[in-house]
C-alpha positions as CSV (number, residue, x, y, z in Angstrom):
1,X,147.9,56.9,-39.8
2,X,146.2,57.7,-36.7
3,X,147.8,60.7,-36.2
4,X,147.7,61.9,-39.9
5,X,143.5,61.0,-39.8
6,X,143.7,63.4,-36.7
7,X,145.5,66.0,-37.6
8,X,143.6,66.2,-41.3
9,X,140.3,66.5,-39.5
10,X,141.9,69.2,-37.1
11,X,142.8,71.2,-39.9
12,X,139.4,70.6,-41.9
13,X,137.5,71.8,-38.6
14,X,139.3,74.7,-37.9
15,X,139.2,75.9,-41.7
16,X,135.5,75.3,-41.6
17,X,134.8,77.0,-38.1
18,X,137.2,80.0,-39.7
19,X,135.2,80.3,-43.3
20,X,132.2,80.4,-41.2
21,X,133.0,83.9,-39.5
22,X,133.7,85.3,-43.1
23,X,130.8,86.3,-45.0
24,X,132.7,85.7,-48.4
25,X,132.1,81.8,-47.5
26,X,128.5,82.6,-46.5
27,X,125.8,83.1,-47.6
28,X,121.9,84.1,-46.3
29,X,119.5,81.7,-47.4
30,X,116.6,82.9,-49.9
31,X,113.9,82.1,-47.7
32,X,113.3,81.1,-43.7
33,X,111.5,77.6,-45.4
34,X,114.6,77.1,-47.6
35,X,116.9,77.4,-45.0
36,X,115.6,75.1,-42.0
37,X,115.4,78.2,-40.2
38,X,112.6,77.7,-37.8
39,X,110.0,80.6,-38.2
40,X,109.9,81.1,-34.1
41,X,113.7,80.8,-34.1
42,X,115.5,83.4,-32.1
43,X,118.6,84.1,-29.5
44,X,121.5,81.8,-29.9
45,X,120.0,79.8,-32.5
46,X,119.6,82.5,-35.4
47,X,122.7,84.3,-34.1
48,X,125.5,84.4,-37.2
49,X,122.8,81.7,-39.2
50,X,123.7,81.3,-42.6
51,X,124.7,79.2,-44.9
52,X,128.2,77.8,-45.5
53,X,129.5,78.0,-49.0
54,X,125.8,78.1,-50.1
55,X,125.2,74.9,-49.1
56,X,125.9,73.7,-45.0
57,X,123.7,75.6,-42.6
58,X,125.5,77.2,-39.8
59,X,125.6,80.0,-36.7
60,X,127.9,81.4,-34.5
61,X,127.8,77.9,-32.2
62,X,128.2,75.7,-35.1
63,X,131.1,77.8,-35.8
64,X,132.7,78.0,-32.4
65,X,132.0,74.0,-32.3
66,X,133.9,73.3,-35.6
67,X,137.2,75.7,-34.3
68,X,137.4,73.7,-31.1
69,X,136.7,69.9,-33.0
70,X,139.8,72.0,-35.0
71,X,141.9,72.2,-32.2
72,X,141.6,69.3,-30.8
73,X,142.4,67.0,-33.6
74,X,145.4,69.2,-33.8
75,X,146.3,68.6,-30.2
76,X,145.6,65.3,-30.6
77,X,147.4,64.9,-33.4
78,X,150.2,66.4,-32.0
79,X,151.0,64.8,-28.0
80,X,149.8,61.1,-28.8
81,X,146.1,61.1,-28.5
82,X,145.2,60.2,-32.1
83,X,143.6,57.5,-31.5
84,X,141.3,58.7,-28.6
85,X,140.4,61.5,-30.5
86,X,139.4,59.2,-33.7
87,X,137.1,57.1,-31.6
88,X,135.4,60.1,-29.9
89,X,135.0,61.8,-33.0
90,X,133.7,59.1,-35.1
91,X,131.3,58.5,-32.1
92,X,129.9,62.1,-31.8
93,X,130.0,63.0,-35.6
94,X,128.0,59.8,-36.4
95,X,125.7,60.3,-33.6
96,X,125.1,63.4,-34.7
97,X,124.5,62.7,-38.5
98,X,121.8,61.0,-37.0
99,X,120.2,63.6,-34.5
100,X,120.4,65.5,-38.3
101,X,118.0,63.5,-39.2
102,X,115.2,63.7,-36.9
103,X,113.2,66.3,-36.8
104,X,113.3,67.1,-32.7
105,X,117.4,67.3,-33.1
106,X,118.0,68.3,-36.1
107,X,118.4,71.9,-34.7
108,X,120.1,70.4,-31.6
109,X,117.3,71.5,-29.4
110,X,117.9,75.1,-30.8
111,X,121.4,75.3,-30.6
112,X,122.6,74.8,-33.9
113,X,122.1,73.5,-37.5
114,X,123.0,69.5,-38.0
115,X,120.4,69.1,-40.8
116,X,120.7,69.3,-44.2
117,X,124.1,68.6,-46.5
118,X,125.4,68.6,-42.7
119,X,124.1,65.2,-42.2
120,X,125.9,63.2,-45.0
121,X,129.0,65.5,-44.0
122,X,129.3,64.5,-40.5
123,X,128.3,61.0,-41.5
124,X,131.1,60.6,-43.9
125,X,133.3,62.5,-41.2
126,X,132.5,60.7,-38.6
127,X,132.8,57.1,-40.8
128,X,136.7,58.4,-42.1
129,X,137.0,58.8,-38.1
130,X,136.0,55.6,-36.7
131,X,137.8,53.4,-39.8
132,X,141.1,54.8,-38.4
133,X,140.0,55.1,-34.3
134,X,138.8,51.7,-34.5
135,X,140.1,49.5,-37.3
136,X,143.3,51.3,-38.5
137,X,146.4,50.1,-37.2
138,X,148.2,52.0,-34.0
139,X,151.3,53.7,-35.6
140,X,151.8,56.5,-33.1
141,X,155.0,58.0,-33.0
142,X,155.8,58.1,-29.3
143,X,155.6,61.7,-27.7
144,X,159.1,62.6,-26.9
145,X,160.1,61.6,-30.8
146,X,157.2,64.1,-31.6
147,X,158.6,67.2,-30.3
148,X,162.4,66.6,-31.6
């Protein structure tokens, strides 16, 4: 199971860092207010920012950081690590739920967009992640059955 939670996160990250480089899953807010957008916002912060599947704010960091979470849990998923990579997810995706939802953080000190319908995503993320890192029982496959 640990390696299946892994793996189906991997591929839900990477899909979602993917859909947010194409603007058919995108789309521009109506208005700076509506978005979260910060009126002073500028550089890397308002790079790419827009609004995935109408509905999770994004850039181009947000993006690249979903692709890599992507590729982890792949990785993970795929030379033994499951488990590790469960824990530190469920660890980082809750913490940052959180950071969502204070107002110094919730732009990740102008990096990217955590707030909004990002919040009770990477909450319910980070809760799938830390059931299996931390409760769920250890049925890893050894390595060297993985790759035969």
């Amino acid at each position: 199971m640990q390696r299946n939670c892994a793996l189906a996160l991997g591929i839900i990250f990477l899909l979602l860092g993917i859909a947010g480089f194409i603007p058919a899953f995108t789309t521009l807010p109506s208005t700076t207010f509506d978005s979260g957008l910060p009126l002073d916002a500028e550089g890397t912060y308002s790079k790419g920012f827009s609004l995935l599947f109408g509905a999770f704010p994004t850039n181009f960091i947000h993006n690249l950081v979903h692709l890599s979470v992507g590729v982890l849990g792949i990785a993970a998923a795929t030379t033994g690590k499951a488990r590790l990579y469960n824990k530190a997810f469920a660890i980082s995706y809750i913490a940052i739920a959180v950071m969502g939802l204070l107002p110094l953080t919730q732009t990740t000190f102008g990096i990217m967009p955590i707030f909004g319908n990002n919040v009770w995503f990477n909450a319910l993320s980070g809760t799938i992640a830390a059931y299996y890192g931390f409760l769920g029982k250890d049925s890893e496959v050894p390595t060297d059955q993985i790759s035969a």
